[in-house]
N, C-alpha and C positions, 0 to 999 in steps of 0.2 A: 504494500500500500504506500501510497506516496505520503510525504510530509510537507512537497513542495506546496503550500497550499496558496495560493493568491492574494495580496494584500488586501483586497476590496472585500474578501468574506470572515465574517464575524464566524464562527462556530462553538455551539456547544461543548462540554464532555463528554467523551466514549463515543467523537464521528465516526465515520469508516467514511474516505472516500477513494474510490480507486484510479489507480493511476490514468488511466482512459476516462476518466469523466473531466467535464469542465464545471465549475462553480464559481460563478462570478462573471461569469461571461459578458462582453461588452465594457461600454466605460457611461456609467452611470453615476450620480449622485449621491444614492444611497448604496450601501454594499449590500450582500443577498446576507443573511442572517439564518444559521442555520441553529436549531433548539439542540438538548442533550440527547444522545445515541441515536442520530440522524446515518443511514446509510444511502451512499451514493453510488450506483455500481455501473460495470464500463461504461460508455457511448452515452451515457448519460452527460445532457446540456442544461445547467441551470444556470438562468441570467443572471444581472445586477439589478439590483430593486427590487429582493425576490425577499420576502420574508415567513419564514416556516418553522414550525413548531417542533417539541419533542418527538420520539420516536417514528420521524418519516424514514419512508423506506421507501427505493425507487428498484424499478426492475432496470434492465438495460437497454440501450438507447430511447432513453424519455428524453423529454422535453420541456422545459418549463422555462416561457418567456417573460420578461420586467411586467413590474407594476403587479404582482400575484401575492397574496399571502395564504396562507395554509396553516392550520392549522395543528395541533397535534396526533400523534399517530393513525396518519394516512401513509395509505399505499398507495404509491405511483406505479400502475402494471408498466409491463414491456412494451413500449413502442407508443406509449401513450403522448399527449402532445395538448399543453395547457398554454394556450396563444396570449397570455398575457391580461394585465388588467382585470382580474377575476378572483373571487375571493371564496374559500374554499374550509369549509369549518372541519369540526375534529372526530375521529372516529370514522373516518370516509374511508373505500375500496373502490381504488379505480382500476378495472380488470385492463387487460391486456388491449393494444391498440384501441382504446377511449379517443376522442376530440372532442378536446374542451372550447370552445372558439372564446375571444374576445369578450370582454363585458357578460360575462355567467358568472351566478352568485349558488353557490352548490353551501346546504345547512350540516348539521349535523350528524352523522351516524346514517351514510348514506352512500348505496351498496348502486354502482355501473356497472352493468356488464360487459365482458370481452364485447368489441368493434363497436360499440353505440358511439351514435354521431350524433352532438347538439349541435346546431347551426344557429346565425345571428346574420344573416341578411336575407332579410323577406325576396328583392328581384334582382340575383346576384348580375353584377355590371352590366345590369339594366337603366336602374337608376340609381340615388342617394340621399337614401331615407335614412341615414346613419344604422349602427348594429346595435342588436339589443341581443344578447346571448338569453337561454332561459334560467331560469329560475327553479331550484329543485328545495324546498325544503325538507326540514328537520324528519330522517326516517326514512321518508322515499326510497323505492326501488325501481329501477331503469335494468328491465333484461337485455341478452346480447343481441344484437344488429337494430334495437329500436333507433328511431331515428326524430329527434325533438327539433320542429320547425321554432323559429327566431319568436321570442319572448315569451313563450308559455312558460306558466307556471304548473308545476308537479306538486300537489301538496302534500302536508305533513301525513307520512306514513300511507301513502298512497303508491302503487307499485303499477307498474310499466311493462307488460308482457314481452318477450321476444320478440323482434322481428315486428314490432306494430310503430307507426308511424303516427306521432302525437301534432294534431297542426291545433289544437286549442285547450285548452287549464285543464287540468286534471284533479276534481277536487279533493280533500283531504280521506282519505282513508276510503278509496276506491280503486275499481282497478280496470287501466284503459289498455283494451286487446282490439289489433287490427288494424288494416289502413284501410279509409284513414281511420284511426281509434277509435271506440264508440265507446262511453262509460257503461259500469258495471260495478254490484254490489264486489266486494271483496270476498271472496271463498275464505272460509273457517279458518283452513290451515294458513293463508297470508293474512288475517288479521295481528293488530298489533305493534310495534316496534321492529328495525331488525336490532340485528344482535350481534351486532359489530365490535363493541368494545368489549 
């Protein structure tokens, strides 16, 4: 493991970052700040202006652009890719190849699965209606290849099927299967909390 570590990053105790990752990337203002027993592992790129909590843990080649804070003990899966400006609370699981775009605000204890794709431009260089990434609150569950059109909100403890394609809100403690989505009582066994932490 290297020790050469960057001036521009602040880090906790008991980091691990490995020789193949960048931390600090670019020339920023703020240095990235990393919380205690954060692991960074190869091909992993975290910017400047990046502030994140204890026990993050990144699979390999992640992504994480300025202006992003994080919270404590999240997981960065493999290939995942947090486009900056986004604020991301504690207790979260970003499964493998995730996209977080731009201006997404993700709550607490709050489970993505492998390849879901949020987006933040309603009529991509069409026009410029500026981004508005979505919004997932406290709980939520986002199955794999779902795909969240620009500014929905997922609410508290509400879960997101496989493969279903959300273009409007998802209310709290529901459950949207389909494209495009359609809501639904939650089934027994997905009531509740996850159970991330």
């Amino acid at each position: 493991m290297s020790e050469a570590i960057p001036s521009q990053v602040v880090r906790g105790d008991g980091c691990t970052i490995d020789d193949e990752a960048t931390v600090g990337y670019g020339e920023f203002d703020e240095p990235t700040t990393l919380g205690d027993d954060a692991t960074v592992r190869a091909g992993a790129i975290v910017y400047g202006n990046v502030t994140i909590g204890d026990g993050f843990m990144t699979g390999h080649d992640v992504l994480v652009r300025e202006n992003t804070t994080i919270g404590d003990d999240v997981l960065v899966g493999t290939k995942t890719v947090i486009d900056g400006e986004t604020t991301i609370g504690s207790d979260v699981s970003l499964q493998t190849n995730v996209y977080i775009p731009t201006n997404t605000t993700i709550g607490d204890n709050v489970f993505i699965g492998p390849s879901a794709a949020l987006t933040n431009d309603e009529y991509p260089v069409r026009t410029d209606t500026g981004l508005e990434g979505p919004t997932i609150e406290d709980g939520a569950s986002i199955g794999a290849n779902a795909t969240l059109l620009p500014g929905v909100t997922i609410g508290e403890n509400a879960f997101v099927a496989a493969g279903s394609v959300v273009t409007d809100d998802v209310p709290a403690n529901s459950l949207a299967v389909g494209t495009p989505a359609t809501i639904q009582d939650l089934p027994e066994p997905l009531e509740g909390p996850n159970e991330i932490a």
